[in-house]
N, C-alpha and C positions, 0 to 999 in steps of 0.2 A: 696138772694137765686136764685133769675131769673137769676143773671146774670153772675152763674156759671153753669146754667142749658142751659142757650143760648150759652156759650163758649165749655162746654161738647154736645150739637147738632152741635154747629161749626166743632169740633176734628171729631165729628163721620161722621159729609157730607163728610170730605177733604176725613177720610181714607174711605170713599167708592167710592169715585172719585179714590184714587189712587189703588183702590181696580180694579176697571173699566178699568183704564186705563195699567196696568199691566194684566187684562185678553185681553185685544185686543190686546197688545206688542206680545201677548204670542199666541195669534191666526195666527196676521199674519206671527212671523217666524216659526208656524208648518207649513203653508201654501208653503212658501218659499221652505223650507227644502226638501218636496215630490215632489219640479215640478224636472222635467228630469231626471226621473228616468225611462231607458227601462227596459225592464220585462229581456233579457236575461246579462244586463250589472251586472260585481261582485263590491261592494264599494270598495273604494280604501284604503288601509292601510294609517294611519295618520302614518307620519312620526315624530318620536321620538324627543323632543324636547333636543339641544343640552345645556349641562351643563358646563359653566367652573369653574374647580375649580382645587386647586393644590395636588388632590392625586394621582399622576403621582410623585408629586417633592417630596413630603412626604415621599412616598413608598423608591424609589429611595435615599435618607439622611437614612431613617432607614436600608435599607440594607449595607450603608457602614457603619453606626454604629453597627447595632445589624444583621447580616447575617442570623442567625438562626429565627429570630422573623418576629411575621406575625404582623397584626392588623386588628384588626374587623372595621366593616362598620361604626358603630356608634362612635369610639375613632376616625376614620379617619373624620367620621362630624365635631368632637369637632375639630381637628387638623384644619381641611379646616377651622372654623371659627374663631381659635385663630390666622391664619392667615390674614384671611380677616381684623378682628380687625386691629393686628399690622398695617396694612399696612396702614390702614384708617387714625391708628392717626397718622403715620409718613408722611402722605401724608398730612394731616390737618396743622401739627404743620412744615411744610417744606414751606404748602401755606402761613401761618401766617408770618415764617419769610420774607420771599420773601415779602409780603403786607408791613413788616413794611420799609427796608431798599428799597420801591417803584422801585421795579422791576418787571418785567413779566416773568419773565424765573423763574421755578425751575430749580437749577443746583445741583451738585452733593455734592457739599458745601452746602447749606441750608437741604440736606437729612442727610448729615453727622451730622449736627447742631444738626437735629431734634432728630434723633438718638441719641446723648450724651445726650439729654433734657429730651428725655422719658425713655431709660434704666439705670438700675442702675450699677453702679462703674465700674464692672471687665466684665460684658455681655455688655456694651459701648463699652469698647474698644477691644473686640475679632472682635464684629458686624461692627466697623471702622476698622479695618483690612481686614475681608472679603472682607467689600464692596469695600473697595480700590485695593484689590486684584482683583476683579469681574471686575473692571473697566479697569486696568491697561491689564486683559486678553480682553475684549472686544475692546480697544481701538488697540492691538498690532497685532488684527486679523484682524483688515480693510483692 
């Protein structure tokens, strides 16, 4: 019995130590925060932090699919995320093969790989198409 009553006074010292030590953290950057401040200077707007994500390209693919159609904010989250995915495991499973066949380079061949590996049948081989097209216009514009 003592000597869950001495490990429960141990628990209770540390959290008021860390209790202590997070009121003085918390002291000195109010302290910080108020020096140089003139009386007649305005704050300065924080600058918006920059987001990248693909609903530019999304948008863009849907109006040459669907011209008439919008998409809301939140179907373009899912959108931007089911990209993000894809792209993780094509990149994952393109690193994989490149580890196994002991090279350092991804190349356009281990993406292609990857891509037959993770989609299925007939969305394979459109997705080998494209991307071969994508490369074939990339490479014939240098």
């Amino acid at each position: 019995m003592s000597r869950n009553t001495s490990s429960f006074a141990e628990r209770n010292q540390c959290i008021r130590v860390a209790c202590v030590v997070f009121h003085v953290s918390k002291m000195s950057n109010d302290v910080t925060k108020k020096k140089g401040k003139a009386a007649g200077e305005k704050k300065a707007k924080r600058k918006a932090k920059r987001r990248e994500t693909y609903a530019v390209y999304i948008y863009k693919v849907l109006k040459q699919v669907h011209p008439d159609t919008g998409i809301s904010s939140r179907a373009m989250s899912i959108m931007n995320s089911f990209v993000n995915d894809v792209f993780e495991r094509i990149a994952t499973e393109a690193s994989r093969l490149t580890q196994y066949n002991k090279r350092s380079t991804i190349t356009s061949r281990e993406v292609q790989t990857a891509v037959r590996l993770l989609l299925p049948g007939e969305l394979a081989k459109h997705a080998v198409s494209e991307g071969t097209k994508a490369v074939t216009k990339y490479t014939s514009s240098k």
